[in-house]
C-alpha positions in Angstrom: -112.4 -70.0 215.8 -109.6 -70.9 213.4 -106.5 -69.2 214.3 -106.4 -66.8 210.8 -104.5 -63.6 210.7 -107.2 -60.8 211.6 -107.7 -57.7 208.9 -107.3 -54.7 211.0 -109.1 -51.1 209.9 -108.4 -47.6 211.7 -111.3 -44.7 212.1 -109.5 -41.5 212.5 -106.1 -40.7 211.8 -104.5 -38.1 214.1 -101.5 -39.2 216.2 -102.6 -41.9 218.0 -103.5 -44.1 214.9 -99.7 -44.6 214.3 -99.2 -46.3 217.3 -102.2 -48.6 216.8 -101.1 -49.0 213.2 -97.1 -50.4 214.7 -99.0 -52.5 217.0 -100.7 -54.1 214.6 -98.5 -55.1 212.2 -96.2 -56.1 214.6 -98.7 -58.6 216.5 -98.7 -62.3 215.5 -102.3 -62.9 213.5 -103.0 -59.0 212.8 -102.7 -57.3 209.7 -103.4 -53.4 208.7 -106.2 -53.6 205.9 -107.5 -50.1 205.3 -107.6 -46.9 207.0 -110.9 -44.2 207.2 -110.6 -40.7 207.8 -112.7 -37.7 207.8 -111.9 -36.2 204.2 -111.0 -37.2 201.0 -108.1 -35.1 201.5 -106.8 -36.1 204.9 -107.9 -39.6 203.5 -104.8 -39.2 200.6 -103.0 -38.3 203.2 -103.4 -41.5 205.6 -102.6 -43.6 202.6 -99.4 -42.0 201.6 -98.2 -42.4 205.8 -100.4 -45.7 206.2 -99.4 -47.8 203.0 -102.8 -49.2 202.9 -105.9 -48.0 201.4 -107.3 -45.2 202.9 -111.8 -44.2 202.8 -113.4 -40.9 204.0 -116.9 -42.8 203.6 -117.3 -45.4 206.8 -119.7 -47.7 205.0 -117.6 -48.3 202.2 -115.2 -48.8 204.8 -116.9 -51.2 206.6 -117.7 -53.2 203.8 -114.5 -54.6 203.1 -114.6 -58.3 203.8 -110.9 -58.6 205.0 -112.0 -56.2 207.8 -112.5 -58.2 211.2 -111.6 -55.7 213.9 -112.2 -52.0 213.6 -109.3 -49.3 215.9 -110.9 -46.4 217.0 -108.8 -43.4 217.4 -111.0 -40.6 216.7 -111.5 -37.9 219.2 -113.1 -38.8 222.8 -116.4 -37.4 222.3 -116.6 -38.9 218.5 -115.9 -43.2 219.9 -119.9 -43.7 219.7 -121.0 -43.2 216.2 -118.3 -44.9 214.4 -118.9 -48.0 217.1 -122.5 -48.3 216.5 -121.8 -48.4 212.3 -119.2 -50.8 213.1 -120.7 -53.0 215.3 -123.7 -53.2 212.9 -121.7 -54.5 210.4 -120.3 -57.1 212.3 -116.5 -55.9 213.3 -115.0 -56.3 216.4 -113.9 -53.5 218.2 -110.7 -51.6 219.5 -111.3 -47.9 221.0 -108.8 -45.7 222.7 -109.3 -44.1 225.8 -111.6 -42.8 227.3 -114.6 -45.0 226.2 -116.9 -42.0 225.5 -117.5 -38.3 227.4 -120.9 -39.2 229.3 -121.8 -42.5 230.9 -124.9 -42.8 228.4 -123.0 -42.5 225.4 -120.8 -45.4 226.9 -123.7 -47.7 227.7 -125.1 -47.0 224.4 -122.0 -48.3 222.7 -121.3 -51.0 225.4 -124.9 -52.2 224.6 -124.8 -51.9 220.8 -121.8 -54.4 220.9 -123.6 -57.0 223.2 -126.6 -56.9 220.6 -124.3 -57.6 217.9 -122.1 -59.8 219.0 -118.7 -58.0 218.6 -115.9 -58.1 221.2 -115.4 -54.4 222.3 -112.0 -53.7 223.7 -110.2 -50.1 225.2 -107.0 -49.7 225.4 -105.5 -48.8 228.4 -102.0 -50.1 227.4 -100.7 -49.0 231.1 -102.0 -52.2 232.5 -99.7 -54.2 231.2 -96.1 -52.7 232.1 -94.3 -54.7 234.0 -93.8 -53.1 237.1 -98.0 -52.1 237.5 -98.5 -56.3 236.8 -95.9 -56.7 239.9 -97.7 -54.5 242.4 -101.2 -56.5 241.2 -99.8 -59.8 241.8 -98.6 -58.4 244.9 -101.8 -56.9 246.2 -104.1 -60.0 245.1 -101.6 -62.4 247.2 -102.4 -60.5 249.8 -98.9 -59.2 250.7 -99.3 -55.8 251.7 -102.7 -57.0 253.9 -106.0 -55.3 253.9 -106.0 -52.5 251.5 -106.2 -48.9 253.5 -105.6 -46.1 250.6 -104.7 -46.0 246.9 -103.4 -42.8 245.6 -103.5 -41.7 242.1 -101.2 -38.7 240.7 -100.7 -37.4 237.1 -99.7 -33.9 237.7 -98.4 -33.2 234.3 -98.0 -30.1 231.8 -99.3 -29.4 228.7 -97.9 -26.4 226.6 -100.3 -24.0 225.4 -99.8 -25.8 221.8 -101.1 -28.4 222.6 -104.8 -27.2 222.8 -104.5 -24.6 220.1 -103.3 -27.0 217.7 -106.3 -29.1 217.9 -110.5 -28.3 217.9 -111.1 -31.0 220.2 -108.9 -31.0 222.8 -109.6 -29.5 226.0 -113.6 -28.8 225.0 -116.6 -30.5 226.8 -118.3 -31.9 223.9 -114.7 -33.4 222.3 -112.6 -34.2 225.5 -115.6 -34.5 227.7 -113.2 -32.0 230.1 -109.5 -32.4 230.0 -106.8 -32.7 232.5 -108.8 -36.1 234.2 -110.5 -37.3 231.6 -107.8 -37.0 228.8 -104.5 -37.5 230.7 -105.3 -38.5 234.3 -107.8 -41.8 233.2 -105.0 -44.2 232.8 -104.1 -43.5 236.1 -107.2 -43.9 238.1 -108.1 -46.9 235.6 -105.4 -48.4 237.4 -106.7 -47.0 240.9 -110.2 -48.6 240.2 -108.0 -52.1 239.1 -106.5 -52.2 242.4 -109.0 -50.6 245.2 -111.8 -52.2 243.4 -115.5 -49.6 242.9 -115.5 -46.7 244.5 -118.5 -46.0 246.5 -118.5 -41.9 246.5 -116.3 -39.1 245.9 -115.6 -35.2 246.7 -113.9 -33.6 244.1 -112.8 -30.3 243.0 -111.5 -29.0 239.6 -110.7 -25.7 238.2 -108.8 -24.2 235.1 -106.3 -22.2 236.7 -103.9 -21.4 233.5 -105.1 -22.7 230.0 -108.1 -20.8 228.0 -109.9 -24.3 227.7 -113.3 -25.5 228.6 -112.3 -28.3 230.5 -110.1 -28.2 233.8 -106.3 -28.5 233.9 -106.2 -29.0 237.8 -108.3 -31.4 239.6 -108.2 -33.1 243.3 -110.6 -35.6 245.0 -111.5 -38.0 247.7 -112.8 -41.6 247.3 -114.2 -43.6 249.6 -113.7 -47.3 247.9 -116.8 -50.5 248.3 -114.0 -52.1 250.3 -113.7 -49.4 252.9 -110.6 -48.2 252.0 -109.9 -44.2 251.2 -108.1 -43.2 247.8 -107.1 -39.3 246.6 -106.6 -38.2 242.8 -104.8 -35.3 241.8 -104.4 -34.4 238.1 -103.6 -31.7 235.7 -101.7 -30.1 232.6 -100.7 -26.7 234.0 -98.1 -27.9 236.6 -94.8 -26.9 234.6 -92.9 -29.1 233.9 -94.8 -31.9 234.2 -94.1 -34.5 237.0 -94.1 -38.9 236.3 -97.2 -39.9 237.3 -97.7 -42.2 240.6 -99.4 -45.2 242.1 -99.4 -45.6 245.7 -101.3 -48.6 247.2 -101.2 -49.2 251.0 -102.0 -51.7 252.8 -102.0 -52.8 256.9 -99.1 -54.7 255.7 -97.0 -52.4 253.6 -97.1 -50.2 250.7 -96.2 -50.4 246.7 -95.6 -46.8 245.5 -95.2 -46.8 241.2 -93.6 -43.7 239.1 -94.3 -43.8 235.7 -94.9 -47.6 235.7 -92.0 -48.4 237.3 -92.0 -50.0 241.2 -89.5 -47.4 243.2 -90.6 -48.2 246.5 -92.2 -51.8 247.8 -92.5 -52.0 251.4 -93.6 -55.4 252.4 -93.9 -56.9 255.9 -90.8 -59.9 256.2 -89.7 -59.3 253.1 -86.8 -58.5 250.8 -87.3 -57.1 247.2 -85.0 -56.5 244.6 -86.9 -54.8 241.8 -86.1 -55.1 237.9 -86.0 -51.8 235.7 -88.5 -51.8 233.1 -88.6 -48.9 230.9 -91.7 -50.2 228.9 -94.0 -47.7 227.9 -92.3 -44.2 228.8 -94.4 -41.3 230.8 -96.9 -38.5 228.9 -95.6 -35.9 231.8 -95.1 -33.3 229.6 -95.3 -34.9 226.2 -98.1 -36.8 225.0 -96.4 -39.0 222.4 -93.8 -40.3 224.8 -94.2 -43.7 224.9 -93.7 -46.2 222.6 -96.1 -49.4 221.2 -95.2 -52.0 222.6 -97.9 -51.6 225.4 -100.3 -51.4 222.1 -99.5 -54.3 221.0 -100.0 -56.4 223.8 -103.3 -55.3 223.9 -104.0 -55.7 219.8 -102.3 -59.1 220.7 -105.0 -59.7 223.3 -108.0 -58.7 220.9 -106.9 -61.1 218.4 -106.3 -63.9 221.0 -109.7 -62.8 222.6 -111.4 -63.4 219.2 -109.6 -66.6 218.5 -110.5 -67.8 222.1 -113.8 -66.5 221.7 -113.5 -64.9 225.3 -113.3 -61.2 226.5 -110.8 -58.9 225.9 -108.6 -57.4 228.7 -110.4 -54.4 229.1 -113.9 -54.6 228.4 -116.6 -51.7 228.0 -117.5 -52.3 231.3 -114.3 -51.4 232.8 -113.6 -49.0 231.0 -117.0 -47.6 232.0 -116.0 -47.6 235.5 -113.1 -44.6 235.0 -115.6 -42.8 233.1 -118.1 -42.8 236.0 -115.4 -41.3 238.3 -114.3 -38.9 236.4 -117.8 -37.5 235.8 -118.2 -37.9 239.5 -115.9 -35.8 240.0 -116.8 -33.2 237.6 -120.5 -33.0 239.2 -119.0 -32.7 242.4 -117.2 -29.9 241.8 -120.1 -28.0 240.2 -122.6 -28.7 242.9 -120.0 -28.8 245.5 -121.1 -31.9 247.2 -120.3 -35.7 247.9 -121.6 -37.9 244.6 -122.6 -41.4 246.3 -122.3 -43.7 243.4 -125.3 -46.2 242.5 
């Protein structure tokens, strides 16, 4: 299509919408347009922070002809309903993490966009920092060898405060769980990048020190397609929060990550100096820090995506593929047994 600047609209309007908000306006061919939140009062609100009009009522929302691509940033378990109205009236779409809390609501919403023709995009903005695209390109040229075991670790703290403060947070039917679902999914989306599907995995979780629903520790096993092994650990009660990590070895070497950064790259023969790249900060122990830059390459990519008429970086179907993990995971642990995946 003609390369015209895109109108931008956000469902819900906690915390996350501000980042989405600076990404957009900051992208080349994306504008903020309107706003929608859940009350007339909340609504007054977003347009005061926002500076653009703000609805409580999606429809008229989605009515609005300078609307091309709708940001979803309501709560985890709340990403399907405001897709399917949005897809039906014809608006691309941009959702925050995790796609959904059960793999049917995800193939519901996956499916809803294919029969209307809208791009779906998630964001998982950790894909793009610098050092994470270095390891990749490392892995796919086949410098560290044949891949032997990925590790994924997001043992992180949340304060107390942080659940308390919010309905959703830390419940099944809002969060879908917590510690891995919420926090620990940007991380093994990067796992599942690298190692490829996994094939089955053992996993235990427990909630050990918050009065939540879902867990805030969790461990597992995967066994990869590709052969290879891979371990997750995750949670929000390990005070004070540690940088998450990315290890991926290989017969050749090994790449080891810490909050998106490269601090170790053993590679057979070879030399590497490594740039510092503080891109995108670490949610260790506080989930707003980091910045929106990463958010805006990904609103960048949408729009280019629509222009291009092509898929965006992160589809529904990868996104789905976390999900399915995590759930994994979870069922695991309640019916303490392997989960072989389909």
């Amino acid at each position: 299509m003609q390369k015209r600047t895109l109108g931008f609209g956000i469902i819900g309007t906690g915390a996350i919408a501000g980042m989405h908000a600076a990404a957009v306006e900051a992208c080349e061919g994306s504008q903020l347009v309107a706003v929608c939140s859940s009350s007339a009062e909340r609504a007054k609100m977003a347009e005061e922070k926002f500076k653009v009009p703000a609805d409580y009522e999606i429809n008229s929302f989605l009515q609005r002809e300078d609307l091309h691509v709708v940001c979803i940033c309501t709560h985890s378990g709340n990403h399907l309903e405001p897709a399917l109205e949005a897809a039906r009236a014809g608006k691309h779409i941009l959702l925050e993490k995790p796609i959904e809390v059960s793999v049917e609501r995800a193939d519901s919403l996956i499916r809803a966009c294919r029969e209307h023709g809208v791009k779906l995009g998630v964001i998982f903005q950790n894909r793009l920092k610098p050092g994470y695209l270095q390891l990749k390109d490392a892995v796919r040229a086949g410098k560290i060898g044949k891949l032997l075991m990925g590790t994924a670790a997001i043992n992180w703290y949340r304060d107390p405060s942080y659940y308390s403060s919010s309905h959703w947070k830390g419940t099944l039917q809002g969060d879908g769980g917590a510690a891995l679902i919420n926090q620990g999914v940007h991380t093994i989306d990067l796992l599942l990048d690298i190692m490829g599907d996994a094939e089955a995995v053992y996993g235990q979780v427990k909630t050990m020190v918050h009065d939540i629903e879902g867990e805030d520790l969790g461990a597992a096993v995967v066994n990869f397609k590709n052969g290879a092994l891979g371990t997750i650990t995750g949670g929000t009660a390990l005070y004070p929060g540690n940088p998450e990590r990315l290890e991926v070895y290989g017969d050749k070497g090994n790449i080891i990550l810490e909050a998106g950064k490269i601090v170790v790259w053993n590679v057979q023969g070879e030399d590497h100096t490594v740039p510092s790249s503080d891109v995108g900060g670490s949610g260790a122990s506080d989930p707003m820090a980091i910045d929106f830059k990463l958010h805006q390459g990904q609103v960048q990519d949408m729009v280019e995506a629509i222009w291009e008429d092509r898929e965006p970086m992160v589809t529904g179907e990868d996104a789905r593929r976390s999900l399915e993990l995590i759930l994994g995971i979870y069922r695991s642990s309640k019916e303490n047994q392997k989960v072989v995946f389909g």
